[in-house]
PDB file of the backbone (N, CA, C, O) and the ligand in Angstrom, with CONECT records:
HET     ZN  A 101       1
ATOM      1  N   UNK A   1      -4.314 -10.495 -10.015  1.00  0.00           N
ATOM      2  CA  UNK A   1      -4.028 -11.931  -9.957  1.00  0.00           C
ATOM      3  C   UNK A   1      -3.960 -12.394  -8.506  1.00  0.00           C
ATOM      4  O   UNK A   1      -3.281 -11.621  -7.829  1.00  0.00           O
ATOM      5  N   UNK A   2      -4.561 -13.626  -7.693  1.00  0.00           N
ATOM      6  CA  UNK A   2      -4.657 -13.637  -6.742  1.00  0.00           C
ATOM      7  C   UNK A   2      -3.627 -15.145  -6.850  1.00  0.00           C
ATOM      8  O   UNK A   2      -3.802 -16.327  -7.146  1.00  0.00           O
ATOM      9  N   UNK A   3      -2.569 -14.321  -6.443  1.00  0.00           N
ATOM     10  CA  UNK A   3      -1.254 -14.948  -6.126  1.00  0.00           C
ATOM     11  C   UNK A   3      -0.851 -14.904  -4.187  1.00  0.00           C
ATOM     12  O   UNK A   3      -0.615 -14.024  -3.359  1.00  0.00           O
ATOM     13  N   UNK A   4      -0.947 -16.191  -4.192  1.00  0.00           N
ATOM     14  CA  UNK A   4      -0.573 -16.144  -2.321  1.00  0.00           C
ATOM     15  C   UNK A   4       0.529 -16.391  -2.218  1.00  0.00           C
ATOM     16  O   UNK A   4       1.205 -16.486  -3.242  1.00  0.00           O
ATOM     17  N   UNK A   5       1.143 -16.595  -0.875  1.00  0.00           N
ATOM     18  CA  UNK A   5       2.709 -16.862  -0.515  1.00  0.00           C
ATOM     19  C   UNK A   5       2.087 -17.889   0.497  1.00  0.00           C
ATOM     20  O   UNK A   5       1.194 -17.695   1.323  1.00  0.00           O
ATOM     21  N   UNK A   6       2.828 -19.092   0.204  1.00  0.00           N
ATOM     22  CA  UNK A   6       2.556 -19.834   1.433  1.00  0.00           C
ATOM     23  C   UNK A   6       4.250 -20.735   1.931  1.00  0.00           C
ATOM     24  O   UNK A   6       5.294 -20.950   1.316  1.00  0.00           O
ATOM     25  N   UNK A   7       3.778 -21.038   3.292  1.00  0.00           N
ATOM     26  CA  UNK A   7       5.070 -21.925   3.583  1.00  0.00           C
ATOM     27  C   UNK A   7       4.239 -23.311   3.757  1.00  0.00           C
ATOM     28  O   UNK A   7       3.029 -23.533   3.719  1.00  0.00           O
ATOM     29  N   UNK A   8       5.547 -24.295   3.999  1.00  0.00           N
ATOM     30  CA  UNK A   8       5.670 -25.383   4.238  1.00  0.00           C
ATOM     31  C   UNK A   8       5.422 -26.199   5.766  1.00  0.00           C
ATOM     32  O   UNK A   8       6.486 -26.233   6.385  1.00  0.00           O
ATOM     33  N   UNK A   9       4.578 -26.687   6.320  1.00  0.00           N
ATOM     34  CA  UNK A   9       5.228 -26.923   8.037  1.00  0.00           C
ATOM     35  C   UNK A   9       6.177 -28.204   8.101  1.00  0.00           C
ATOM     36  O   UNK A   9       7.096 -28.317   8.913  1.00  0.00           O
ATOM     37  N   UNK A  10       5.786 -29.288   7.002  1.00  0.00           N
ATOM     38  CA  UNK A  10       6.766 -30.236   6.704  1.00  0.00           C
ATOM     39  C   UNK A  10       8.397 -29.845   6.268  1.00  0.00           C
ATOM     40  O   UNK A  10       9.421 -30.379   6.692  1.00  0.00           O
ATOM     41  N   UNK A  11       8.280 -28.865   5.399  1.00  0.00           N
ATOM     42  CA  UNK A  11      10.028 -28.927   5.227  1.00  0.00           C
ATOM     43  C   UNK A  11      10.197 -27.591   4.865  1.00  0.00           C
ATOM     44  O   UNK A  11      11.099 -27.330   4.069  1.00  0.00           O
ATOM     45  N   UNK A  12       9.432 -26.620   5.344  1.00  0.00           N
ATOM     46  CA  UNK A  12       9.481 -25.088   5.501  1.00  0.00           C
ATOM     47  C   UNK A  12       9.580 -24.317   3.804  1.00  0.00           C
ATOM     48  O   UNK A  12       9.814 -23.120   3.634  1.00  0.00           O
ATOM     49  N   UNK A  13       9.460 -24.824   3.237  1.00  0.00           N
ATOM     50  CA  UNK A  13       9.432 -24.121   1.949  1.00  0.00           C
ATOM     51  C   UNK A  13       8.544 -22.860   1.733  1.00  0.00           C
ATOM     52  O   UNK A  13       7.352 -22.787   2.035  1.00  0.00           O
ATOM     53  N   UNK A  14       9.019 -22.242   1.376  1.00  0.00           N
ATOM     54  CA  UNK A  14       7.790 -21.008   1.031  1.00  0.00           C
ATOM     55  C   UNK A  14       7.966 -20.830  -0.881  1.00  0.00           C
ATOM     56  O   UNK A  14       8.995 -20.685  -1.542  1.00  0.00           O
ATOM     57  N   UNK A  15       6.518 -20.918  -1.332  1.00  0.00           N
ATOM     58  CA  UNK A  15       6.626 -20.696  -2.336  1.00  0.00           C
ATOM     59  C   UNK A  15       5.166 -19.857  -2.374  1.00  0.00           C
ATOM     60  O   UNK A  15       4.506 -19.656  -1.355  1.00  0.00           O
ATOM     61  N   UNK A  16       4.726 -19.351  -3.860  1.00  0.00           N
ATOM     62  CA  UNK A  16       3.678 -18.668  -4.467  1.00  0.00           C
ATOM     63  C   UNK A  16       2.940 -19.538  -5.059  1.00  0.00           C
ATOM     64  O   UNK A  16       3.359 -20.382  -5.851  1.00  0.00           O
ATOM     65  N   UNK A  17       1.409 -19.338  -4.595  1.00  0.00           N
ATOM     66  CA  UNK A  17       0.337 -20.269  -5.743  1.00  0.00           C
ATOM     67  C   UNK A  17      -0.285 -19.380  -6.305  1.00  0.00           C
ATOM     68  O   UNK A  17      -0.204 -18.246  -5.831  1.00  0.00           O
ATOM     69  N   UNK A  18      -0.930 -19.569  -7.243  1.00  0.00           N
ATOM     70  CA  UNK A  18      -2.152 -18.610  -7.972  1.00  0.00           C
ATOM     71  C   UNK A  18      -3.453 -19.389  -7.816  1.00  0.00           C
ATOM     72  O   UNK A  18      -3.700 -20.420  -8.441  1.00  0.00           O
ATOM     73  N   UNK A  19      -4.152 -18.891  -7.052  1.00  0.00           N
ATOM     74  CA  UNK A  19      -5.255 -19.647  -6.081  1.00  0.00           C
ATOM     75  C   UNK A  19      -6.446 -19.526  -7.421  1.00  0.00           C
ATOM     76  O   UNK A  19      -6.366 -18.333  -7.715  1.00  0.00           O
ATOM     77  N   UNK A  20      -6.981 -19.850  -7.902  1.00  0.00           N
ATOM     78  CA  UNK A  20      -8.519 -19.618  -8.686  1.00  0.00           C
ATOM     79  C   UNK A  20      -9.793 -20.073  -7.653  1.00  0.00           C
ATOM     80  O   UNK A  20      -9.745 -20.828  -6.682  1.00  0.00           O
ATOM     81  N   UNK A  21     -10.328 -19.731  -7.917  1.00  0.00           N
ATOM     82  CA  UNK A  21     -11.734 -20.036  -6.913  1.00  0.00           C
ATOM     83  C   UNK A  21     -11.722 -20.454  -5.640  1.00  0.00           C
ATOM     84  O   UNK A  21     -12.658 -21.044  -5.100  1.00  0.00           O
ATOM     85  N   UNK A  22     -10.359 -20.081  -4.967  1.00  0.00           N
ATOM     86  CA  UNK A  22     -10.459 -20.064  -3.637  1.00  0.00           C
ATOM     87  C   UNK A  22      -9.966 -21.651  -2.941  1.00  0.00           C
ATOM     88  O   UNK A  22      -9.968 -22.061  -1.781  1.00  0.00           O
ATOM     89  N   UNK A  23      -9.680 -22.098  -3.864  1.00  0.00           N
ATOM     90  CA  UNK A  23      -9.257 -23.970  -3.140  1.00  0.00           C
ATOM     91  C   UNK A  23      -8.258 -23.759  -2.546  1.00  0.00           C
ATOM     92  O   UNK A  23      -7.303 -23.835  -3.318  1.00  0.00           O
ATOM     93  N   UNK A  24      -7.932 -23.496  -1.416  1.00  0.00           N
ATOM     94  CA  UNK A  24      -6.852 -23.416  -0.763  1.00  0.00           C
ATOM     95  C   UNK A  24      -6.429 -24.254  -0.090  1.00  0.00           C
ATOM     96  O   UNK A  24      -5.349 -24.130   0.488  1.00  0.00           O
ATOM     97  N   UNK A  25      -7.295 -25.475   0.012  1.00  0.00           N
ATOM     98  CA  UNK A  25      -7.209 -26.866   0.449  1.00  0.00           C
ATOM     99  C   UNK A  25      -6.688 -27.852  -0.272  1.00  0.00           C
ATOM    100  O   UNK A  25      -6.492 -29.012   0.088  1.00  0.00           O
ATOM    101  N   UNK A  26      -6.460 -27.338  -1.344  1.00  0.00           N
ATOM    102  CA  UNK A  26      -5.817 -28.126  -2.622  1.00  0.00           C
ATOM    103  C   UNK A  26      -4.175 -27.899  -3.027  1.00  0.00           C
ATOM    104  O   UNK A  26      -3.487 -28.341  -3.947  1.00  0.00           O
ATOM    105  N   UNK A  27      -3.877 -26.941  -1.820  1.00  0.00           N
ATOM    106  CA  UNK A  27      -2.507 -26.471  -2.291  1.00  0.00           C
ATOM    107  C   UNK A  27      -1.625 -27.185  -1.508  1.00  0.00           C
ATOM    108  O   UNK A  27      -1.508 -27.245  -0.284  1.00  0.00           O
ATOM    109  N   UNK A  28      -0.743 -27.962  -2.823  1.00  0.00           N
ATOM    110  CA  UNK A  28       0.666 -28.393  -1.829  1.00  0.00           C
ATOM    111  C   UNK A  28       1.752 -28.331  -2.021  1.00  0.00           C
ATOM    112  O   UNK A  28       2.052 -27.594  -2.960  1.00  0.00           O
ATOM    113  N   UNK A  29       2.710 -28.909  -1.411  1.00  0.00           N
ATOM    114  CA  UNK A  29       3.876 -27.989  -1.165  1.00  0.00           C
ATOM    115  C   UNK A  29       4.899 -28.527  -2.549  1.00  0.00           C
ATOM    116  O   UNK A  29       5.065 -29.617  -3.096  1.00  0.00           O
ATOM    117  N   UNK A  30       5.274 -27.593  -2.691  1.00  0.00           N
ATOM    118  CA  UNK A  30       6.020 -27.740  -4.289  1.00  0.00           C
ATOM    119  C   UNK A  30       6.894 -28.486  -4.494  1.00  0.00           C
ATOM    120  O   UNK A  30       7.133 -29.089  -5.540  1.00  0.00           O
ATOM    121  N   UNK A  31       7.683 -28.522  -3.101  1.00  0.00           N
ATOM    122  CA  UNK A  31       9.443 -29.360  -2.706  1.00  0.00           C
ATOM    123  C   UNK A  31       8.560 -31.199  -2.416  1.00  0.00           C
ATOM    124  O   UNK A  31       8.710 -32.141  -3.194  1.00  0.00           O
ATOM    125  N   UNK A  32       7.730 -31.240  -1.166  1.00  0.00           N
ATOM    126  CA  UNK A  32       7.544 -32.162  -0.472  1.00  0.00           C
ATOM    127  C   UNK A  32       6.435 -32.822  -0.404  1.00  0.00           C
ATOM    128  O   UNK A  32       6.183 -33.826   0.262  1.00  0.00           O
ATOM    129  N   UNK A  33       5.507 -31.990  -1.398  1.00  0.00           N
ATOM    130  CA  UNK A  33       3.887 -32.226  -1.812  1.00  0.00           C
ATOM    131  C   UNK A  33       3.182 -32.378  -0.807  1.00  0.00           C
ATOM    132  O   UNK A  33       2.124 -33.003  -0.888  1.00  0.00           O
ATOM    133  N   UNK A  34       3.635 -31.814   0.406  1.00  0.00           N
ATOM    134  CA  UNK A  34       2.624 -31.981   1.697  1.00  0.00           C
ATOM    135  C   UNK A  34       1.295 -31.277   1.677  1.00  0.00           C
ATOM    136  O   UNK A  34       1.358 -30.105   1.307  1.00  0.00           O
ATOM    137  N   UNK A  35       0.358 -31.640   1.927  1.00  0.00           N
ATOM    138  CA  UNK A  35      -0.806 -30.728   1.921  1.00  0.00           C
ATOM    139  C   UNK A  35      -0.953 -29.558   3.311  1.00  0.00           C
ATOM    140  O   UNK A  35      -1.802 -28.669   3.364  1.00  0.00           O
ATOM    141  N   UNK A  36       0.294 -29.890   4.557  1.00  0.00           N
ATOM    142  CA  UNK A  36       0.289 -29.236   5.413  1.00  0.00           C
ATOM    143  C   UNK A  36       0.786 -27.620   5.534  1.00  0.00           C
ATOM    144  O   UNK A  36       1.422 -27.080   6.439  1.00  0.00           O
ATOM    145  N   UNK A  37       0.214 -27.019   4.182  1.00  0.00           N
ATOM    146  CA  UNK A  37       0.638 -25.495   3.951  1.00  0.00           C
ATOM    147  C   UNK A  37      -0.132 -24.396   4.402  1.00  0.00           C
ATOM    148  O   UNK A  37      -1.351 -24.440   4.241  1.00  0.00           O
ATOM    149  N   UNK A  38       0.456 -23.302   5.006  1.00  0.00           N
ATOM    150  CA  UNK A  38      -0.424 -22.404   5.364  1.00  0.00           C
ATOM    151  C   UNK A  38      -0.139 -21.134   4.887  1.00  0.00           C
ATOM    152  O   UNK A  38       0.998 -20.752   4.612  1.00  0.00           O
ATOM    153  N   UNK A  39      -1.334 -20.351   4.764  1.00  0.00           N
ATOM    154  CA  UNK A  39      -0.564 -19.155   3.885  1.00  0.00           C
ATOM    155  C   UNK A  39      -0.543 -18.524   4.898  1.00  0.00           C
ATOM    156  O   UNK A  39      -1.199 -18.584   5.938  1.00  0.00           O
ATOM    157  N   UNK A  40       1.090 -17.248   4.185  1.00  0.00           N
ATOM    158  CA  UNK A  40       1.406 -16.563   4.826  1.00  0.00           C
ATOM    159  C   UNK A  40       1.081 -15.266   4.855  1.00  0.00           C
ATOM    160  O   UNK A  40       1.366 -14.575   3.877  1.00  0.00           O
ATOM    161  N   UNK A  41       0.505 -14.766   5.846  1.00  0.00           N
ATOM    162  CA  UNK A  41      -0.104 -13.445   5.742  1.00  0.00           C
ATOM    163  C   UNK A  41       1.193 -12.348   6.416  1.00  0.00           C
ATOM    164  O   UNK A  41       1.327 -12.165   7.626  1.00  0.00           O
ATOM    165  N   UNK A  42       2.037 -11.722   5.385  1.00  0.00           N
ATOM    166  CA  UNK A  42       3.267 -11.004   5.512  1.00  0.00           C
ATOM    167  C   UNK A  42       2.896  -9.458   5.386  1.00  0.00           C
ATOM    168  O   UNK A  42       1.874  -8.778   5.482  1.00  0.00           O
ATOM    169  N   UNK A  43       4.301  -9.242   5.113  1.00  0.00           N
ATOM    170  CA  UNK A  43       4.603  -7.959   4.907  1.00  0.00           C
ATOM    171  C   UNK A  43       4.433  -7.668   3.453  1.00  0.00           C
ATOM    172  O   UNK A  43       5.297  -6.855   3.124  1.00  0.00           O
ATOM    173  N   UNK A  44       3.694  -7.992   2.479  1.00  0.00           N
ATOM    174  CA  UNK A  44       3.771  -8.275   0.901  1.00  0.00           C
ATOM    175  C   UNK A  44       3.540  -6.964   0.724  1.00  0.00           C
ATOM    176  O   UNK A  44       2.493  -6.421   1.075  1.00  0.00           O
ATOM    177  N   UNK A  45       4.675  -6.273   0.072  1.00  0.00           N
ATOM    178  CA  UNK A  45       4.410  -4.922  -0.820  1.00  0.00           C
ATOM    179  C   UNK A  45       4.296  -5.267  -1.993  1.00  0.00           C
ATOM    180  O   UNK A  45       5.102  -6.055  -2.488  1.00  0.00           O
ATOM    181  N   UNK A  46       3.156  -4.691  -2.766  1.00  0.00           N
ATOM    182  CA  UNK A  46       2.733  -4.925  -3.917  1.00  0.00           C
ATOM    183  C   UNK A  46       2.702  -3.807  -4.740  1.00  0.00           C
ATOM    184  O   UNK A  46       2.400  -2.739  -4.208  1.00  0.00           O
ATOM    185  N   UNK A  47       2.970  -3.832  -6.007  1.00  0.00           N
ATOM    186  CA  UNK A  47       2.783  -2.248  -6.743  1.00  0.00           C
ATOM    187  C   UNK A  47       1.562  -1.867  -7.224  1.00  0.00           C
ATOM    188  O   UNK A  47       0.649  -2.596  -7.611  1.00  0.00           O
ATOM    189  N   UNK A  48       1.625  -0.276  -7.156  1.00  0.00           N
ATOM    190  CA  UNK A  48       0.401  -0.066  -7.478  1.00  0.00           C
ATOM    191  C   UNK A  48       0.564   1.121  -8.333  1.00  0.00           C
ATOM    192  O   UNK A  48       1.563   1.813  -8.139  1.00  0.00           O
ATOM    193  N   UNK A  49       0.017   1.340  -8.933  1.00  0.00           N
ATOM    194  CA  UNK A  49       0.435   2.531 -10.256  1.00  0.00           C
ATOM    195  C   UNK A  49       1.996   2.960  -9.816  1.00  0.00           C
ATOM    196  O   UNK A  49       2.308   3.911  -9.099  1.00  0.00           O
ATOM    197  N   UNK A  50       2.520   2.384 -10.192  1.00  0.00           N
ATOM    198  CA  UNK A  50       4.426   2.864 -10.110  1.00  0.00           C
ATOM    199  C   UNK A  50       4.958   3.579  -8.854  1.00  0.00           C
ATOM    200  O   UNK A  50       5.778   4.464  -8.612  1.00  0.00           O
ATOM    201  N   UNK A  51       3.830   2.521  -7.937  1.00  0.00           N
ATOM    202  CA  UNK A  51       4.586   2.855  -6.542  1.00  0.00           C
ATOM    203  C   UNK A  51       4.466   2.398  -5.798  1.00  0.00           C
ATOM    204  O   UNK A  51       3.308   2.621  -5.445  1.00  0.00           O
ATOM    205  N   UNK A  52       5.174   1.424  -4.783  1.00  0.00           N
ATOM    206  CA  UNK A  52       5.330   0.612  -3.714  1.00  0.00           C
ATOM    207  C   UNK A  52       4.381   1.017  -2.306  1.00  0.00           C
ATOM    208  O   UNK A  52       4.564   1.813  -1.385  1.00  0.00           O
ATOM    209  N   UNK A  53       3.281   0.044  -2.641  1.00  0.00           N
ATOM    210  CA  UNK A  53       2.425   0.280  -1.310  1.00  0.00           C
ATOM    211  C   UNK A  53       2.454  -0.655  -0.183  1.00  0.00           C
ATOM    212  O   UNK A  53       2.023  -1.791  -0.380  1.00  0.00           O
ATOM    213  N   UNK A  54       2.953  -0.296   1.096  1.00  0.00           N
ATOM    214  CA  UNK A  54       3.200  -1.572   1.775  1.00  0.00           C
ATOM    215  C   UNK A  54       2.067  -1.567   2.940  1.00  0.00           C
ATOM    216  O   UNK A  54       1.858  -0.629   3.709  1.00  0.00           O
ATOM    217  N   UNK A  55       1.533  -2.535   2.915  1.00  0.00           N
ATOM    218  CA  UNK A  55       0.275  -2.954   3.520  1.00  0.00           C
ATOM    219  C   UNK A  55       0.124  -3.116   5.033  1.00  0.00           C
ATOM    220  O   UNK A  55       1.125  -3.732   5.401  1.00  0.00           O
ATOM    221  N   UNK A  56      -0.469  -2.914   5.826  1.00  0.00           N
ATOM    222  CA  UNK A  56      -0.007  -2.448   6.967  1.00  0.00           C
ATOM    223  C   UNK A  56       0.650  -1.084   7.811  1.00  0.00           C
ATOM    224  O   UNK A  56       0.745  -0.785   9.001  1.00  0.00           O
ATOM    225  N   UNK A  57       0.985  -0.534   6.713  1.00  0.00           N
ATOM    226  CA  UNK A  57       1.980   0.826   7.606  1.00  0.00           C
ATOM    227  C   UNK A  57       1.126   1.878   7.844  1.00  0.00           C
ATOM    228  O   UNK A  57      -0.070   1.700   8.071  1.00  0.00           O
ATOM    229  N   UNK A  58       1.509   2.672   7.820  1.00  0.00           N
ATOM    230  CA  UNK A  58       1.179   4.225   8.617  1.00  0.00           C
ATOM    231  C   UNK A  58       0.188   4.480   7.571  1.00  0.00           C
ATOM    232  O   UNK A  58      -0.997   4.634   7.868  1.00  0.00           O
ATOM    233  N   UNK A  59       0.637   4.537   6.269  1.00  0.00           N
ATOM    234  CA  UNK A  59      -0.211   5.113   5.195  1.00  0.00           C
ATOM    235  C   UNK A  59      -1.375   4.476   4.492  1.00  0.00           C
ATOM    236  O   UNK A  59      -1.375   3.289   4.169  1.00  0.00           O
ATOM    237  N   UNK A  60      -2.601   5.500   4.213  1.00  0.00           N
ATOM    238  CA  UNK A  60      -3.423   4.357   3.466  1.00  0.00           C
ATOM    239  C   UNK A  60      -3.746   4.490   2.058  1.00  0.00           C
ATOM    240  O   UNK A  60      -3.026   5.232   1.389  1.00  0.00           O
ATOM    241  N   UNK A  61      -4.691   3.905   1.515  1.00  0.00           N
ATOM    242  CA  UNK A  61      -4.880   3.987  -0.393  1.00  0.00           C
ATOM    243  C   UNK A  61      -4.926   5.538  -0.892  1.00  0.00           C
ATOM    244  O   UNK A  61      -4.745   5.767  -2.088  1.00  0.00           O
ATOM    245  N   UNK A  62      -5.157   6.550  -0.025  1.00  0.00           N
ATOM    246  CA  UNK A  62      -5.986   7.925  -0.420  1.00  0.00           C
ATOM    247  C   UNK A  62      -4.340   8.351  -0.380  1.00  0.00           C
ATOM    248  O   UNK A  62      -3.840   8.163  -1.490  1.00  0.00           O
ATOM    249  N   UNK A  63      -3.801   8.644   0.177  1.00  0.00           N
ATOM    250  CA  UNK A  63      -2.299   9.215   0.368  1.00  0.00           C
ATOM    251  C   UNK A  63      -0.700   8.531   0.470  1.00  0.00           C
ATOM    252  O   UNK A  63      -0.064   7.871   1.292  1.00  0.00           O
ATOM    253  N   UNK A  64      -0.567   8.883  -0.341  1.00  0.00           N
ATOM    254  CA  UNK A  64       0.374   8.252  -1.114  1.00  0.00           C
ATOM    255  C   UNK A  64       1.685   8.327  -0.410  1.00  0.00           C
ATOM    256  O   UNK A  64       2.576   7.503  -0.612  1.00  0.00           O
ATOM    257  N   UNK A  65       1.795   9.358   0.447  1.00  0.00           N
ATOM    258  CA  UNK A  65       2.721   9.805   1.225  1.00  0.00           C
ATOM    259  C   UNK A  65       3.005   8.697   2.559  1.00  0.00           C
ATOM    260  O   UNK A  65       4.020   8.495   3.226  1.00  0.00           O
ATOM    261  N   UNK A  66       2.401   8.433   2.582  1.00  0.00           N
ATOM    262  CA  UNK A  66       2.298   6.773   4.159  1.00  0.00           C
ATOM    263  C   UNK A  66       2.735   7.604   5.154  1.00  0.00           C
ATOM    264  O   UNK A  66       3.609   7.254   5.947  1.00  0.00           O
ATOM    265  N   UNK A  67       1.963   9.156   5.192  1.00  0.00           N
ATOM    266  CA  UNK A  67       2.030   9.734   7.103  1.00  0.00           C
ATOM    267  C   UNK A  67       0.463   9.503   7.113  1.00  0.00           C
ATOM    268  O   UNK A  67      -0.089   8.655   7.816  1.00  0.00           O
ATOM    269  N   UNK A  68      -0.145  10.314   6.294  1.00  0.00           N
ATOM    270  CA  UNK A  68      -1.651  10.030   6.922  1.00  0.00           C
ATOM    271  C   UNK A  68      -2.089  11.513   7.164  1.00  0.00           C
ATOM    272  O   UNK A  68      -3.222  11.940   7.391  1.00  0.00           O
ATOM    273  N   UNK A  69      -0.878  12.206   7.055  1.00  0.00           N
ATOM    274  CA  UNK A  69      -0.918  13.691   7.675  1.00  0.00           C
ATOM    275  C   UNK A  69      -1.995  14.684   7.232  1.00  0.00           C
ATOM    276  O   UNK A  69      -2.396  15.669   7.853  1.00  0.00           O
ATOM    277  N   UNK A  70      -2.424  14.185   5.909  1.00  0.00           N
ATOM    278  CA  UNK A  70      -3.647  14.876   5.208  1.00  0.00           C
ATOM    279  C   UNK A  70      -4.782  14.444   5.053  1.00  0.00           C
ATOM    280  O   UNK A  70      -5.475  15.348   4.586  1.00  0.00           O
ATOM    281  N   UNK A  71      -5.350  13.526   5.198  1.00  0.00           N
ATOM    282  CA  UNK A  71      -6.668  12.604   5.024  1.00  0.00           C
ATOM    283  C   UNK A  71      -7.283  12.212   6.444  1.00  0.00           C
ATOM    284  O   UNK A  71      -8.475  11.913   6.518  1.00  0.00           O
ATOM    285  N   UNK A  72      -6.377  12.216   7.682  1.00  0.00           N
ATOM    286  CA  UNK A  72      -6.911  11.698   8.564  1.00  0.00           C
ATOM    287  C   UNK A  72      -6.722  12.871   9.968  1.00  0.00           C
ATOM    288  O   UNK A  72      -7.196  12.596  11.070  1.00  0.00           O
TER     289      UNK A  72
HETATM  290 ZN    ZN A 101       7.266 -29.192   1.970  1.00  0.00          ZN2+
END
C-alpha cells in the first residue's frame, strides 16, 4: 500500500495519505486543507515478514541481522 507521511508547512500537522497514481499535488492538509504539504522522507520502519526493517541503517534486504557482516 503506498501510504506516505507528510507534514504541514502551514500549521505543521503530519498526517498519512494513501497516494494512488502518484498525485501528490493533490494532497492536503487534513487539519488546515493547505495544499502546502511535503512529504516526509523519515526514518519509517516498516514490517516485513514479522520483522522490523529500518530503512537506512547498517543492514540490508539479504540479512536480516542489520551488520552486513555476511553478504558484504
Ligand atoms: Zn495544515
Amino acid at each position: 500500500m503506498p501510504i506516505f507521511e507528510f507534514q504541514c508547512e502551514e500549521c505543521g500537522e503530519i498526517f498519512e495519505e494513501l497516494i494512488l497514481g502518484g498525485k501528490l499535488e493533490e494532497i492536503k492538509c487534513k487539519k488546515c486543507k493547505s495544499s502546502k504539504v511535503y512529504k516526509l522522507i523519515s526514518q519509517v520502519a516498516y514490517k516485513s515478514e514479522g520483522k522490523f526493517v529500518s530503512s537506512g541503517g547498517s543492514g540490508c534486504s539479504s540479512c536480516s541481522g542489520g551488520t552486513c557482516s555476511s553478504c558484504h
